[in-house]
C-alpha positions as CSV (number, residue, x, y, z in Angstrom):
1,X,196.6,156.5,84.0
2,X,197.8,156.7,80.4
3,X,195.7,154.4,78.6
4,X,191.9,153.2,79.2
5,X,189.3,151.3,77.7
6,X,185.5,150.5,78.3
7,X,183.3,147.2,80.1
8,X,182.1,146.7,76.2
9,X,184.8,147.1,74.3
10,X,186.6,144.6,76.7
11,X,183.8,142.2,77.1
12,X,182.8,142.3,72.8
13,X,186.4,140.1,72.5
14,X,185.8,137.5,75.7
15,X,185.5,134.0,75.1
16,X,185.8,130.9,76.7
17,X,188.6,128.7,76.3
18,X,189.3,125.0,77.7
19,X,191.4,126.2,80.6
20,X,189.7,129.8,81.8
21,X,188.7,132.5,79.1
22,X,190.8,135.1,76.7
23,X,190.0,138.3,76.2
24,X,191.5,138.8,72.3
25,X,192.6,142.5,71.5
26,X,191.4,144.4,73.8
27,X,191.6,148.4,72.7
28,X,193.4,150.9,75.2
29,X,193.0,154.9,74.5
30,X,195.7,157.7,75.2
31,X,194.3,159.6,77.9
32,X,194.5,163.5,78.2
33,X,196.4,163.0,81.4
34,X,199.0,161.1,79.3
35,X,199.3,163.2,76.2
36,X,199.7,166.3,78.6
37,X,202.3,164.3,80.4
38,X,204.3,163.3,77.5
39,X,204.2,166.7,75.3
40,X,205.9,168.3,79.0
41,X,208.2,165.8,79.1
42,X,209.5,165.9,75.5
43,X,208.2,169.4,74.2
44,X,207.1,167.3,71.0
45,X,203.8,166.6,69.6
46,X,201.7,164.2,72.0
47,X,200.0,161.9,70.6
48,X,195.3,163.1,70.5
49,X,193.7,162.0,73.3
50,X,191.4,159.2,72.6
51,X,193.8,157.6,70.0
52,X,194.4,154.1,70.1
53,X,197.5,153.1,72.4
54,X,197.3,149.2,72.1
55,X,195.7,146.3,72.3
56,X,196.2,143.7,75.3
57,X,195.3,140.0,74.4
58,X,195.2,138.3,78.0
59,X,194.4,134.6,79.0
60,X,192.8,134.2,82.2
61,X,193.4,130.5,83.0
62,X,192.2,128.2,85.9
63,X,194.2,125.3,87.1
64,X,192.4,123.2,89.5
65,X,193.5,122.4,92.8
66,X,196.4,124.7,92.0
67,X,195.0,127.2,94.2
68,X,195.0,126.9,97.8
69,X,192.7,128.7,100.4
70,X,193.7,131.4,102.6
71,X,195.0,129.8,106.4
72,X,195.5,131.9,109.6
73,X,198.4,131.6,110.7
74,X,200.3,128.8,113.7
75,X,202.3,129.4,116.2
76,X,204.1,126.7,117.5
């Protein structure tokens, strides 16, 4: 894992929208795992654990009747 967030951080930016909901800049944090992983792969100075990696701004849409429910499968 080299990034990670938390429920509230997350959930502080959801809000509906007319199709689903958006989550709007959701904050990701360098995890030790990754700053140990990239200060052995490049012998540089890894960026502090913790620090902010990037934000994600997802849409989570639903389209009705675009969805179809799961079907056992025939044999003819």
């Amino acid at each position: 894992m080299i990034a990670e967030s938390t429920y509230v951080e997350v959930m502080a930016g959801a809000r509906p929208s007319p199709t689903g909901f958006r989550i709007k800049k959701a904050p990701f944090y360098v995890t030790q795992e990754a700053a140990g992983l990239f200060s052995a792969a490049t012998g540089a100075t890894a960026p502090r654990a913790g620090s902010l990696f990037g934000t994600l701004t997802p849409n989570f849409d639903y389209v009705p009747g675009a969805a179809t429910p799961p079907s056992f499968p025939t044999f003819p």
